[in-house]
C-alpha positions as CSV (number, residue, x, y, z in Angstrom):
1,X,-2.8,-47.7,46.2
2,X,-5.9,-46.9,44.3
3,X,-6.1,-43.1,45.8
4,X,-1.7,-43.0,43.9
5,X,-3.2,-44.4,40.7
6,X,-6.1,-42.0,41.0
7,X,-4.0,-39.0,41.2
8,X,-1.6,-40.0,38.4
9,X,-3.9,-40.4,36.4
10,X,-5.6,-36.5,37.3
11,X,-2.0,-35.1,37.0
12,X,-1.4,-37.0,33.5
13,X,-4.5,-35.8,32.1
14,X,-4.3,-32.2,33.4
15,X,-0.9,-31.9,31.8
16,X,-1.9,-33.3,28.4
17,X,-4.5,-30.8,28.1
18,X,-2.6,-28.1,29.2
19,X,-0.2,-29.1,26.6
20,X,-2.4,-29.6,23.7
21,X,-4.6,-26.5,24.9
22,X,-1.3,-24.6,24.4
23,X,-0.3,-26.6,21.0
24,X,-3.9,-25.5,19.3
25,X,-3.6,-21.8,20.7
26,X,-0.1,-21.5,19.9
27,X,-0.7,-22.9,16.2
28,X,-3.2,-20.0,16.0
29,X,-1.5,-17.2,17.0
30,X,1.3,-18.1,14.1
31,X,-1.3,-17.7,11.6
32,X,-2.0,-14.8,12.5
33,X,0.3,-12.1,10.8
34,X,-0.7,-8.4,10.1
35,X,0.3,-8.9,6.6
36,X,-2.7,-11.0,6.8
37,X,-6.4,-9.9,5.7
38,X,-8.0,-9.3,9.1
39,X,-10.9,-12.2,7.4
40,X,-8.5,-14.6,7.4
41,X,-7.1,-13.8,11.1
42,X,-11.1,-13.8,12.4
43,X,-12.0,-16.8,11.1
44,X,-8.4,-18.5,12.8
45,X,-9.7,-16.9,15.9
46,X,-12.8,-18.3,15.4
47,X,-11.8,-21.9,15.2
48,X,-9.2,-22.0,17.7
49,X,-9.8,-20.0,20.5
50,X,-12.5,-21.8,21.5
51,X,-11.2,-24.9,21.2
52,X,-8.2,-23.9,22.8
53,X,-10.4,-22.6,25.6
54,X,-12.2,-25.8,26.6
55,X,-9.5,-27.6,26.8
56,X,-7.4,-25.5,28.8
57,X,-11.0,-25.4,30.8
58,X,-11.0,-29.4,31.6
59,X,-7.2,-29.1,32.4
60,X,-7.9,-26.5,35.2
61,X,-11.0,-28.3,36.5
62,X,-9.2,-31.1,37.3
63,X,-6.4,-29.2,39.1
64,X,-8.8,-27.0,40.7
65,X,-11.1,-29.5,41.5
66,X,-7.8,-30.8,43.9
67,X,-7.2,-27.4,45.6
68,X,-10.5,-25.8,45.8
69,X,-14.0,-26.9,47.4
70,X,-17.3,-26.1,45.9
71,X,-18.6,-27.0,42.4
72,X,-19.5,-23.4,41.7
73,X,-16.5,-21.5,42.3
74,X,-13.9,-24.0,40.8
75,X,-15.8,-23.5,37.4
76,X,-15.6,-20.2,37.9
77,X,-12.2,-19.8,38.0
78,X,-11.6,-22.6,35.2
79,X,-13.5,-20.9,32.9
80,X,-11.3,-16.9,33.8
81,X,-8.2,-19.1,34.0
82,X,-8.9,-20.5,30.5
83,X,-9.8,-17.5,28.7
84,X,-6.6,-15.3,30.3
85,X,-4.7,-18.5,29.2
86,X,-6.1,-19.1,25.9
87,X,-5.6,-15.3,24.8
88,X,-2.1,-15.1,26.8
89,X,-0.6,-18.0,24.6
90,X,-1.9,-16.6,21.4
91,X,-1.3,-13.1,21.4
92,X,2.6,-14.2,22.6
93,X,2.5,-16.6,19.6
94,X,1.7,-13.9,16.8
95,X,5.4,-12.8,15.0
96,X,4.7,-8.9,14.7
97,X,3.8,-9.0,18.8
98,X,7.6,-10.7,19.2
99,X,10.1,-8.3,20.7
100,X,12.6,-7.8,17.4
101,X,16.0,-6.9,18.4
102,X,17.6,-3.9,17.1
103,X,21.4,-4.2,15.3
């Protein structure tokens, strides 16, 4: 019973930073507009990618922690995971990078 509640609770947190690592990176890459002054998209860049980054990080090593063995390479690939993540979700976020259709 205790080993169910256990993984609830690893699956629940997982997805809530997941989904909050993708709210933050998401909110980022809206900001950033090429009509924009590239200072302005830097510093959102600045402030959100890492954050964005970290939390994807603690999302994936908890899953990870479930599928792989050994301390070292599951924060390894939490850390590559998050970063391809992080950058994925933003730079699909940003409007000029949105396929436009043509009429």
């Amino acid at each position: 019973m205790f080993e169910a509640l256990q993984g609830i609770a690893c699956f629940v947190t997982a997805a809530v930073s997941f989904l909050y690592g993708t709210r933050i990176a998401w909110a980022c890459g809206r900001q950033c507009n090429f009509k924009v002054q590239p200072e302005h998209k830097i510093h959102a860049l600045q402030e959100s990618l890492p954050v964005a980054t970290i939390i994807y990080a603690f999302g994936f090593l908890i899953a990870f922690s479930l599928f792989i063995n050994g301390f070292l390479t599951i924060v390894v690939s939490s850390l590559t995971s998050a970063i391809l993540l992080a950058n994925l979700v933003i730079s699909m976020a940003m409007p000029e990078l949105k396929r436009k259709p043509t009429r």
